[in-house]
N, C-alpha and C positions, 0 to 999 in steps of 0.2 A: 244235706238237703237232697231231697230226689229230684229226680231230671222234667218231673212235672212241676214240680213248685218253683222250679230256675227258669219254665220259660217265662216269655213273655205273657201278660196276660191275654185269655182270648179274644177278648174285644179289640183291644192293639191291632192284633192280626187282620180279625176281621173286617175293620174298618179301613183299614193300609188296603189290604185285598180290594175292598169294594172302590177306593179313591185309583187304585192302580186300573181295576176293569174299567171304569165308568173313562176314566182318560185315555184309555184303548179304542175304546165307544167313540169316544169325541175325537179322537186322530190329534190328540195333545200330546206331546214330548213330556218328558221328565223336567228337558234343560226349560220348555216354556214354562212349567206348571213352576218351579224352582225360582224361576225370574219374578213370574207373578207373586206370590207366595214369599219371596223376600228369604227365601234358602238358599243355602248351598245347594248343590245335587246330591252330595253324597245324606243331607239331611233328610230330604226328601226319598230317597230310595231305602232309607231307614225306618221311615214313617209309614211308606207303602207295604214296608219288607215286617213291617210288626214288631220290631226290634227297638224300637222310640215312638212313646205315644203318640198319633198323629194329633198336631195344636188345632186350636179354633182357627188360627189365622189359614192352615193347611186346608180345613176343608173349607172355609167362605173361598179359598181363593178356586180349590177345585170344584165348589159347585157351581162358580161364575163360568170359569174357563169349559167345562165339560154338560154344561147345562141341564143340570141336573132337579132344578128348580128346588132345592132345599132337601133334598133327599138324603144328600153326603152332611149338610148344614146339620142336619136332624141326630147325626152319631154324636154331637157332642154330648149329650146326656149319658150316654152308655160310657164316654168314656172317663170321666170323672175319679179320679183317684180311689180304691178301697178306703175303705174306714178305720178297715182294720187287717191287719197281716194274717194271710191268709191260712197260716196255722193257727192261727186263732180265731179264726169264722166258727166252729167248731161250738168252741167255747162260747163265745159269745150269743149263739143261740140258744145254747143250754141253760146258761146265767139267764138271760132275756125269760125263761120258764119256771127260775127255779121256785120252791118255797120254803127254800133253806138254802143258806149260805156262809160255811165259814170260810174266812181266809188267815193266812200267814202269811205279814210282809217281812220276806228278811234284808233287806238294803235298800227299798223306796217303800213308800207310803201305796200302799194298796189304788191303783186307780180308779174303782169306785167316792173315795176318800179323796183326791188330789184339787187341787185347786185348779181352778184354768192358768193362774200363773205358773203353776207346779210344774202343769203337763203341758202345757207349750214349750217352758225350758225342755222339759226332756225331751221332746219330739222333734225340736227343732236343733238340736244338736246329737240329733242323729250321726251317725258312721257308717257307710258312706252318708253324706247330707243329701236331705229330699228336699226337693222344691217345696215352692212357697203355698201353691195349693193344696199339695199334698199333706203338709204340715198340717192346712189350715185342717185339710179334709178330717184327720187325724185326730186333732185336739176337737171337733164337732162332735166326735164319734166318742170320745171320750167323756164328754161331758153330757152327753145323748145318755149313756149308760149311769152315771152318776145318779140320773133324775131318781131311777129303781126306787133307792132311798126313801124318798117321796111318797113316789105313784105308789108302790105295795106296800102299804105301812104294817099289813098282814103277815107279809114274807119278815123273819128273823135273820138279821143280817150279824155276827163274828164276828171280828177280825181281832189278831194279836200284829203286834207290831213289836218287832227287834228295835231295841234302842238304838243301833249303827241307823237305824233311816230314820229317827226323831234327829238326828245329829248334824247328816249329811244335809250342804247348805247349797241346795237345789235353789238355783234363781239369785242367792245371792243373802246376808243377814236378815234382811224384811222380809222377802216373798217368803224365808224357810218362817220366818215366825207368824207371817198373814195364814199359810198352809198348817202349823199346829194350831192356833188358836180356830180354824178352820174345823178340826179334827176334835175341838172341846165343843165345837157347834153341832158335829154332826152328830155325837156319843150323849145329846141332850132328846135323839130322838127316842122316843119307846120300844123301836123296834133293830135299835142298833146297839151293842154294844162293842166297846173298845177297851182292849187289856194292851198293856205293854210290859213287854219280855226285856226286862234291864238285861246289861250285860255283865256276863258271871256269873248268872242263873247254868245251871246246869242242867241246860236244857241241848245236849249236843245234836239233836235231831233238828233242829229249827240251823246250825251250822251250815248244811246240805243245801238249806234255797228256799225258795218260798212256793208255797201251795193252796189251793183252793179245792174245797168241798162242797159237792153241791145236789140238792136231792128234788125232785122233780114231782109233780101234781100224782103221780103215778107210783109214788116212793120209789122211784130207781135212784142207785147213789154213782154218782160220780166224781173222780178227780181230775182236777188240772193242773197240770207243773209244767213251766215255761225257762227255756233257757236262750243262749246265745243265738238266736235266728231258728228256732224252734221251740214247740209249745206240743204237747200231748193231752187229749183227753182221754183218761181213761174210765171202763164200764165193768172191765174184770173183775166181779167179786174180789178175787183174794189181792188185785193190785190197788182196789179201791181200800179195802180191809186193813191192808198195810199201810198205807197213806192217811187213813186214817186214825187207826194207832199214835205214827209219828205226831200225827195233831194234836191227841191227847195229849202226850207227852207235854208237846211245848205248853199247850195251855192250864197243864196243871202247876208250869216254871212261872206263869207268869202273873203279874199282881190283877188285884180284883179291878174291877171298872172304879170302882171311885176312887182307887191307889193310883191307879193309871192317868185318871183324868187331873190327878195332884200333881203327879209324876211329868205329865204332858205339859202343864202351865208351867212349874219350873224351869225345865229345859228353855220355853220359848221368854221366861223374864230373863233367863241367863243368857239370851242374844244379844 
């Protein structure tokens, strides 16, 4: 990870910055603003210092105490949880444009695809774990993007899917079977199609991870491969060219859409 995407975000900062000036302004202490405020000090100088998102309750307290008249009250909108990890803002603006999209899910069900129960379990058992907002913020954002589906019935949406993530029992027996039969709902639309890559296909490029293709009003093509606390989009001809090869590959391992959608209901009567 680079040393920009490790800080804090800047809204953090800037809002900690402006709750520490405006208390300079008003001749308010750290230890009073921390009293009022229901902090420790050391939380509070955290909060000022941009290093811990300043709370709602941090600034109601500092725009009473510094009289600010709703001024600090007013950062709370800016400071709101991302929606999306910030390696992947990228992506997700590109998707938001696309008019062509395949994907390859190799170990979870593509997020476009995923149920709200799906993606709550994964978001919410997160490593480190995220607050409860942030979750929510998270699975809003997730499900926000899903709509696509929908809204562009224009756009041709892909996706193959590795049989390890029809298997993996996200949520728990039911929710994994609410989420495939989920998955026979969405492969019912005209502009989606769904393959499934059984395992033992010899398909070893689909082994590597999972990927996204994506081509834009402009026919520019792009890919996205996402790993451990990073995500790349790339634009480079020959790295799009090769990523997209591997694609072929798997999709030519994998059974037709109506094999799939056979293939998919079985899995979920066998839960």
């Amino acid at each position: 990870m680079t040393d920009e995407a490790s800080q804090p975000p800047m809204a953090w900062r800037y809002c900690g910055n402006q709750v520490k000036l405006w208390r300079g302004l008003a001749g308010v202490t750290r230890e009073e603003l921390a009293k009022e405020a229901k902090y420790e000090y050391e939380s509070v100088k955290s909060m000022e210092q941009g290093r811990r998102r300043p709370s709602l309750q941090l600034l109601r307290a500092a725009d009473e105490l510094c009289g600010a008249r709703g001024m600090l009250l007013a950062a709370q909108d800016y400071l709101k949880p991302e929606r999306f990890q910030s390696y992947a803002q990228d992506f997700v603006a590109s998707e938001s444009e696309a008019i062509a999209l395949h994907s390859y899910g190799a170990l979870l069900i593509p997020g476009l695809l995923q149920t709200e129960e799906y993606a709550r379990t994964l978001i919410s058992n997160s490593c480190p774990p995220l607050d409860d907002e942030t979750v929510a913020e998270r699975v809003a954002g997730r499900m926000e993007r899903r709509e696509m589906l929908r809204r562009k019935p224009t756009v041709m949406f892909g996706f193959v899917i590795y049989e390890a993530a029809l298997r993996a029992l996200v949520g728990g027996t039911e929710a994994m079977k609410r989420q495939l039969y989920h998955l026979l709902e969405e492969g019912e639309l005209r502009n989606v199609a769904i393959q499934v890559l059984p395992v033992g296909r010899k398909a070893y490029p689909g082994l590597i991870g999972s990927l996204v293709l994506l081509e834009n009003a402009e026919h520019e093509q792009f890919a996205y491969v996402e790993g451990q606390e990073t995500g790349v989009l790339y634009s480079d001809p020959a790295k799009v060219s090769a990523l997209t090869q591997r694609h072929g590959m798997i999709r030519m391992q994998a059974l037709g859409v109506e094999a799939s959608a056979r293939f998919i209901r079985k899995v979920a009567e066998e839960l």
